[in-house]
N, C-alpha and C positions, 0 to 999 in steps of 0.2 A: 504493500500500500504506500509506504515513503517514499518508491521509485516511482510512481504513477502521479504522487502531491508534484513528486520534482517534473517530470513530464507536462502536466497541468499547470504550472506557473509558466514551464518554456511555452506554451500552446497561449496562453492568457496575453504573454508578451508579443509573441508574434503575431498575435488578434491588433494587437496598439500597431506596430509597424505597416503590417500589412495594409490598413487601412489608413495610412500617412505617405507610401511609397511613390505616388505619386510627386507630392511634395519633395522628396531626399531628392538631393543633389548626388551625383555619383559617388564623389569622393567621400560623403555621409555613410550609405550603403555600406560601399567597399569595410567601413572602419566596425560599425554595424555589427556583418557579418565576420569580417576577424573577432569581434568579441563572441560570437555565439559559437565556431570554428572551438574558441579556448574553452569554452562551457561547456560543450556538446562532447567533447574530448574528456573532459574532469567528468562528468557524469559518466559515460562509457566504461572510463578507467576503472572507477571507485564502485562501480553495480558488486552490488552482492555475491561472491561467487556459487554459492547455494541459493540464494533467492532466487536466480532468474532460471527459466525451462533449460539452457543448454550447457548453464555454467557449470556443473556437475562430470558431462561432458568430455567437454573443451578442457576440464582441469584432469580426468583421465588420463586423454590424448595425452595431453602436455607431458606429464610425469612416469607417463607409459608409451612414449615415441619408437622404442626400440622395438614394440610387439610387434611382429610381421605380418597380423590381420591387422593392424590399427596402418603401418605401415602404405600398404598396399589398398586400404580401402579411404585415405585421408592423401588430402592432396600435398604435395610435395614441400610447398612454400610453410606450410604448418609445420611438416615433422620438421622441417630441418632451422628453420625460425626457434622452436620450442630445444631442439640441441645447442644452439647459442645463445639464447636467452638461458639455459641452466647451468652452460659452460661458464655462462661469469655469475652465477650466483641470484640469477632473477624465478621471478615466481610468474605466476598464471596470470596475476594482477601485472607484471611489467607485459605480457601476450596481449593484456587488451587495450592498455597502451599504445601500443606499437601498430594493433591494428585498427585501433581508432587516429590515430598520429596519419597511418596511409589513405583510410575511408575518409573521416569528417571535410579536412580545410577542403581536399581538393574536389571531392562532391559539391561541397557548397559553389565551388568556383564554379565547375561544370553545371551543375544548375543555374547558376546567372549568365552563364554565355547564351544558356538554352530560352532563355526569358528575361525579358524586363523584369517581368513582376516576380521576384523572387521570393519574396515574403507570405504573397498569395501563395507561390506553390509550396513553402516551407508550412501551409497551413494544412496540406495533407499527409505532406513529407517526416512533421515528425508525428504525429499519431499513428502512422500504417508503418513507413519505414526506416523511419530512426528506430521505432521501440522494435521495429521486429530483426533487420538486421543490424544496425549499429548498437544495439545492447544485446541483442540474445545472438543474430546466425551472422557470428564476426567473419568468416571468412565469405559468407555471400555477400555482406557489405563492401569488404573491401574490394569485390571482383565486378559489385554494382560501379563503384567508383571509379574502375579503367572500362566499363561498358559506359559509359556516360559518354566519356573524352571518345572513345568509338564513334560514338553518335553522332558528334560532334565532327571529327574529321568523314564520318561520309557524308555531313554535309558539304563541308568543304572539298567534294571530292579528291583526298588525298587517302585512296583505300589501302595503301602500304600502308602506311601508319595507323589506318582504323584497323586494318589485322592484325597490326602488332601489337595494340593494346588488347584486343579478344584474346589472344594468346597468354599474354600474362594474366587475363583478366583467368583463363581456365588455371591458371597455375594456386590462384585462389579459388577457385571453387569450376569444376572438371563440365555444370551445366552451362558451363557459357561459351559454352561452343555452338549453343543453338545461334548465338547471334549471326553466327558465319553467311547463312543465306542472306542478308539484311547488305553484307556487302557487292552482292550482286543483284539487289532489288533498288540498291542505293537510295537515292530524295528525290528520284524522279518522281513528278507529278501524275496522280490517274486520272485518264479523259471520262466522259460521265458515265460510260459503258463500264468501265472496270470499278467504280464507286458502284454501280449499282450490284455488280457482280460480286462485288468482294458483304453487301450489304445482304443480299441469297444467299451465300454462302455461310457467312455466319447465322444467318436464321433456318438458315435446312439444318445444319448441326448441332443448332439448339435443340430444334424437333426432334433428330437424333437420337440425342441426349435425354430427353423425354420420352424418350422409348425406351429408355436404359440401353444404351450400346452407346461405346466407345471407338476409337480406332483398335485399338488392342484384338477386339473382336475379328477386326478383319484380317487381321497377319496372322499367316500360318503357326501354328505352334512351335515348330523347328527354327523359326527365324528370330525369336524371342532367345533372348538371352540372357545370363548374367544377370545384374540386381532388375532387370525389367522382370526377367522372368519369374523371381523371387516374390517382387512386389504383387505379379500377378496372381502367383498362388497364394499368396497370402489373402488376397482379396477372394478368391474362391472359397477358402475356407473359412471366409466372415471373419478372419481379422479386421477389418473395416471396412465399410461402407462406402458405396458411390457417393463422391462428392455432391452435395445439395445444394447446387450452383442457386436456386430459381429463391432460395429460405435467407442467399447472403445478398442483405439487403446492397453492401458496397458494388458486389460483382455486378448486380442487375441496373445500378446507379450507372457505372459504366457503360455498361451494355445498350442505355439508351443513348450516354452521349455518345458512343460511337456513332453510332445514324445519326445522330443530331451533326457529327463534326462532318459525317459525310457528306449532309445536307448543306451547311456553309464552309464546304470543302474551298472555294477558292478564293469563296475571302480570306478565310483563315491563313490560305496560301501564302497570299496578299500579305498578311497582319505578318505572322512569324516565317522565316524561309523553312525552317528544323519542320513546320505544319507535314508535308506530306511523309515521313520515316516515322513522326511521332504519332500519327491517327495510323499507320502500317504496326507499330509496336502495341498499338492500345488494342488493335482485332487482334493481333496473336497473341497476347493476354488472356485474351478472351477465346479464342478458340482452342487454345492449347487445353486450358480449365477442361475444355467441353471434350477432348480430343480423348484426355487421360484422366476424364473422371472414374473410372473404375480402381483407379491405384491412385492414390491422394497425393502419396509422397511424390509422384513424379508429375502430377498436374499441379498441384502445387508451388511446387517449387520453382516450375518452369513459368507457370503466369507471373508468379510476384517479381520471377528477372525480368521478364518483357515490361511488368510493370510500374519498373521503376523510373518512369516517363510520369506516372499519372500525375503526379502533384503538377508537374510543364502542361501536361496534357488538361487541366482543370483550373490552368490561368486559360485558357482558350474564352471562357466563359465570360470573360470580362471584354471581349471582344462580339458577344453574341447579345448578350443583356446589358442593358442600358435603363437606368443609370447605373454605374460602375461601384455605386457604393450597396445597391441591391444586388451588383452580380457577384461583390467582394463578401457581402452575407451571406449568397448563397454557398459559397465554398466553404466561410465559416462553418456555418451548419456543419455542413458534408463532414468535417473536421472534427467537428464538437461531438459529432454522432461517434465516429470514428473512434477517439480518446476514451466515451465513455462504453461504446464496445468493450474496446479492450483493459478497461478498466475492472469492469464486471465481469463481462465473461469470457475472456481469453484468458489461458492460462499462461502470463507469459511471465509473471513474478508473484514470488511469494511474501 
């Protein structure tokens, strides 16, 4: 409950910003965010290591690097980070340090290239993804942080360098490799044929989905492998349940502004240039959910990296609704709702 008060004051402050952003002068901003950058880091660091869902974990891992399952099923930049952080004599608390130190300042950067309004989207940013990967799933955060700067260089079509960040970014965390297609979908603009199609598309897979069937269903069983297959059978034996996409009120909030974003596609075009890769990142969010809702872990995991866009993706709204201090409420809302989700009922501190 202490980490969620501190969460809830950063939310309450960036409520005051967000709604002044207009007004800040850049070089305000800039100083701004360096001070939240050092907060956001001191909070990260100093989290509970028993309070929070993965702490327990991550402090495993750490002190158990040498095991050849843990070895071989954790990504590389972890076990060998956790051998020199205990060669000089550091604990699990300097691990989340370090990878708060690599995640925070330079997300926040990458989030302001991506948008003006960086306060507004810092209003969904920390109640969905700060609290879930920059305090509890550190090594997804920090592989969100070089998928950002990705994003970022396919806008500027320079895709050497956007793969060389996915790369590192999988050396953090092994699923961001999905991003790979994205380099050959690049920010090119879709003409109205392909919005409409990509808007079928996601609605036949809902339907889908509301059939209960998955892609999973459709790949031969021979071609499944590894932790998919794992995940699979587990899911057969009612280890857990298909994802209840239609019950999470956020995912469906989404799923209308997609259509919505698709609908004032070329304004929006217009308003930010990142608009066409980031309404591309917001459907595969959403269709991945829908894709691999039969195994949680793997639908899961794959939407929250496509959508670490949404907070950029839900400043669009201040461009759609007018006046801007109703469109900057609405995202409050979205926020407030958010925070107290997972306040109440996610389990994501104790």
């Amino acid at each position: 409950m202490q980490m969620h008060l501190i969460i809830s004051v950063l939310f309450t402050i960036t409520v005051f910003f967000a709604f002044l952003e207009d007004r800040l002068k850049e070089v305000h901003k800039i100083c701004i965010l360096a001070a939240y950058a050092i907060v956001m880091v001191l909070i990260a660091t100093t989290k509970s290591v028993q309070g929070n869902a993965d702490g327990a974990s991550y402090e495993f891992m750490f002190y158990d690097n040498s095991n050849i399952l843990i070895e071989m099923a954790t990504e590389p930049t972890y076990i060998y980070l956790s051998r020199m952080v205990l060669a000089c004599g550091g604990t699990i608390v300097t691990m989340f340090f370090i990878y708060a130190l690599i995640s925070i300042p330079a997300k926040l950067k990458a989030l302001n290239d991506l948008t003006p309004y960086i306060f507004t989207a810092l209003l969904i940013y920390i109640p969905v993804y700060y609290e879930l990967h920059d305090l509890i799933q550190i090594r997804a955060a920090a592989a969100a942080t070089f998928l950002l700067f990705a994003i970022l260089y396919i806008t500027r079509k320079q895709f050497w360098i956007a793969a060389a960040f996915i790369f590192i970014a999988s050396l953090f965390h092994y699923s961001s490799l999905v991003f790979l297609p994205f380099l050959f979908l690049g920010n090119r603009k879709l003409n109205q044929t392909g919005r409409i199609a990509c808007a079928c598309v996601l609605i036949f897979f809902f339907l889908f989905y509301l059939a209960g069937k998955d892609i999973l269903y459709l790949i031969p069983a021979g071609l499944i492998t590894g932790k998919v297959d794992v995940y699979q059978k587990d899911a057969e034996k009612g280890l857990w349940e298909m994802v209840e996409l239609y019950k999470n009120i956020f995912y469906m909030i989404k799923f209308a502004f997609y259509l919505v974003c698709l609908y004032y596609y070329d304004y929006l075009v217009e308003k930010n240039k990142a608009a066409p890769i980031l309404i591309n990142l917001l459907g595969a969010s959403l269709l991945s959910a829908m894709l691999f809702s039969s195994t949680p872990v793997i639908a899961i995991r794959i939407s929250e990296l496509f959508g670490i866009v949404d907070g950029v993706i839900f400043t669009f709204v201040l461009y759609i609704v007018s006046p801007r201090v109703l469109a900057r409420s609405c995202v409050t809302i979205l926020g407030l709702f958010m925070l107290l989700y997972n306040m109440f009922l996610s389990q994501y501190f104790t």
